[in-house]
C-alpha positions in Angstrom: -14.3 30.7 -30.5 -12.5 34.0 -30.9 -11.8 36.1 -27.6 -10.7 39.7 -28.3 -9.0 39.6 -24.4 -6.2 37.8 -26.0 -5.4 39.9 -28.5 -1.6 40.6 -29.4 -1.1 43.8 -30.7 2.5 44.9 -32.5 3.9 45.7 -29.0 3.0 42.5 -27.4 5.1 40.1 -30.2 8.8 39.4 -29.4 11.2 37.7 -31.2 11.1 33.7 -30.6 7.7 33.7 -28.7 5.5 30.3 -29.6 2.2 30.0 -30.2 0.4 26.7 -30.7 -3.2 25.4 -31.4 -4.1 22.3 -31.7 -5.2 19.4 -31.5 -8.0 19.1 -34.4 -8.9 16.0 -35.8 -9.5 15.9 -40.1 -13.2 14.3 -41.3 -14.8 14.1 -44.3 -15.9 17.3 -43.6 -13.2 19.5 -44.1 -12.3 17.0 -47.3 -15.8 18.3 -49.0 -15.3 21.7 -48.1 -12.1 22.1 -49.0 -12.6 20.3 -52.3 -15.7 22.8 -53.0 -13.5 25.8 -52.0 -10.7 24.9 -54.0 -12.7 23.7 -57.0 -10.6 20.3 -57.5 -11.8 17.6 -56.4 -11.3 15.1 -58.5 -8.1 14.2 -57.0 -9.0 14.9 -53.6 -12.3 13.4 -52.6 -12.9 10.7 -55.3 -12.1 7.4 -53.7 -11.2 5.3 -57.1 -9.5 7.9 -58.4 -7.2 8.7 -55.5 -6.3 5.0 -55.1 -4.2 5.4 -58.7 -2.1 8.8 -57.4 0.9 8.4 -55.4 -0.5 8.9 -52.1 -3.0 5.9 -52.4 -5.9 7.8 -50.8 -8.1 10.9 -50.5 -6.5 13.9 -49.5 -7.5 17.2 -48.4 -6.4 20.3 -50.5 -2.9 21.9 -49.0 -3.9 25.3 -49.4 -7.2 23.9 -46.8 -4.6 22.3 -44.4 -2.9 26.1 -44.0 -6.3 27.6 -43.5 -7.3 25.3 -40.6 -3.8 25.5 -39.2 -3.8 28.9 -39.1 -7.9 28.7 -37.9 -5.8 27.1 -34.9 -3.7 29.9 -34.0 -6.3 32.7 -35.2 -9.3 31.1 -32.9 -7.4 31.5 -29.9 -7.9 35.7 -30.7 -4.6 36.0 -31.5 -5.1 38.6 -34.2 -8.9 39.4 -33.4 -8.7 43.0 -33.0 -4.8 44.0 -34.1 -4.7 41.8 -38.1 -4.7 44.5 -41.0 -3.9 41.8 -43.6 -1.4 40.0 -44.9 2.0 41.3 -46.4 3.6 37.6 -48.0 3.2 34.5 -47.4 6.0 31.9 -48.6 3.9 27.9 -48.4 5.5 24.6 -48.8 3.1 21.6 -48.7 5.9 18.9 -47.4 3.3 16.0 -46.9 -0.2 15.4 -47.5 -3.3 15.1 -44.9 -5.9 12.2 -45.2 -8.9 12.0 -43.2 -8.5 11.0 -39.8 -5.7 12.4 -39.2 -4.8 14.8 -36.2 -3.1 18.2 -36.5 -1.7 20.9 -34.6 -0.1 24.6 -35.4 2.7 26.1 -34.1 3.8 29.6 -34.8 7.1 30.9 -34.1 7.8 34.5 -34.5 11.2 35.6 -36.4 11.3 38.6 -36.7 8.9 42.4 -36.2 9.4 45.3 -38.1 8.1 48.6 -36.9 7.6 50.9 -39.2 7.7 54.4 -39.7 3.5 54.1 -39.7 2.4 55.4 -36.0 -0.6 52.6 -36.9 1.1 49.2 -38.0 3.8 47.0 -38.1 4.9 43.7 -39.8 5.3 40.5 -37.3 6.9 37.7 -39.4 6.7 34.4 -38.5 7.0 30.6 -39.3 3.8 28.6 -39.4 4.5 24.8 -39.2 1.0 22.3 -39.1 2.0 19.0 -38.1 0.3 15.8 -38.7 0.2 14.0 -35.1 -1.0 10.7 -36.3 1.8 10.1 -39.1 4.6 12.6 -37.1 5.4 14.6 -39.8 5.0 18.7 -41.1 2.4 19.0 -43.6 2.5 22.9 -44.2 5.6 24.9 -43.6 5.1 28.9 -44.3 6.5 31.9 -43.6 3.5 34.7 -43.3 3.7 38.4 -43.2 1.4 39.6 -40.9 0.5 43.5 -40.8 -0.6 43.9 -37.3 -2.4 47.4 -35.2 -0.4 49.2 -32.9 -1.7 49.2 -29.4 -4.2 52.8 -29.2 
């Protein structure tokens, strides 16, 4: 659940400040929807099929891992009154997810630009989703946020 009292508006990020979320176990759940969404799921939610690829298994879709890691840090009302959008985002997918595992989110911020806009600024920072259960990084991106300044 999103609560607009923690809001962070451009004024409130600094440089090296944390933010984590977390944890949230995987089901078949987030498999089917993310295989719907993404429209592949052949390789992703097909049982004898995914047996023959490299990772042995079902997986769920990378680009569905960074939206429920960032569901992690978002639902905490991060962003829920300041977020414009999204500049750039740069994604690696380092590891893949199967069901039952356990993630959490961590973002670090790097770096904030304010610019000459009296409105908005940019708050950069580095989004790592970690698996718990196999103690590894499973999305590693750097995202662009434009966020509100405080009114």
């Amino acid at each position: 659940m999103t609560s607009q009292a923690n809001t962070h508006w451009l004024e409130d990020f600094s440089v090296g400040a944390v933010f984590s979320g977390g944890p949230r176990k995987i089901g078949e759940r987030d498999l089917l929807f993310c295989a719907l969404w993404g429209g592949d799921g052949q390789p992703h939610s097909n049982e004898e099929y995914s047996r023959k690829t490299p990772w042995g298994s079902r997986i769920i879709h990378g680009d569905g891992t960074l939206a429920m890691g960032m569901g992690l840090i978002h639902g905490q009302g991060l962003f829920a009154e300041s977020l414009t959008g999204y500049k750039s985002m740069a994604i690696k997918y380092p590891r893949p997810l199967y069901i039952g595992d356990e993630i959490s989110a961590q973002l670090t911020i790097q770096s904030i630009e304010k610019s000459a806009s009296k409105s908005a600024g940019t708050v950069v920072g580095n989004l790592k989703v970690r698996n718990l259960t196999k103690e590894t990084v499973v999305v590693d991106a750097t995202i662009a946020y434009v966020v509100r300044r405080r009114h």
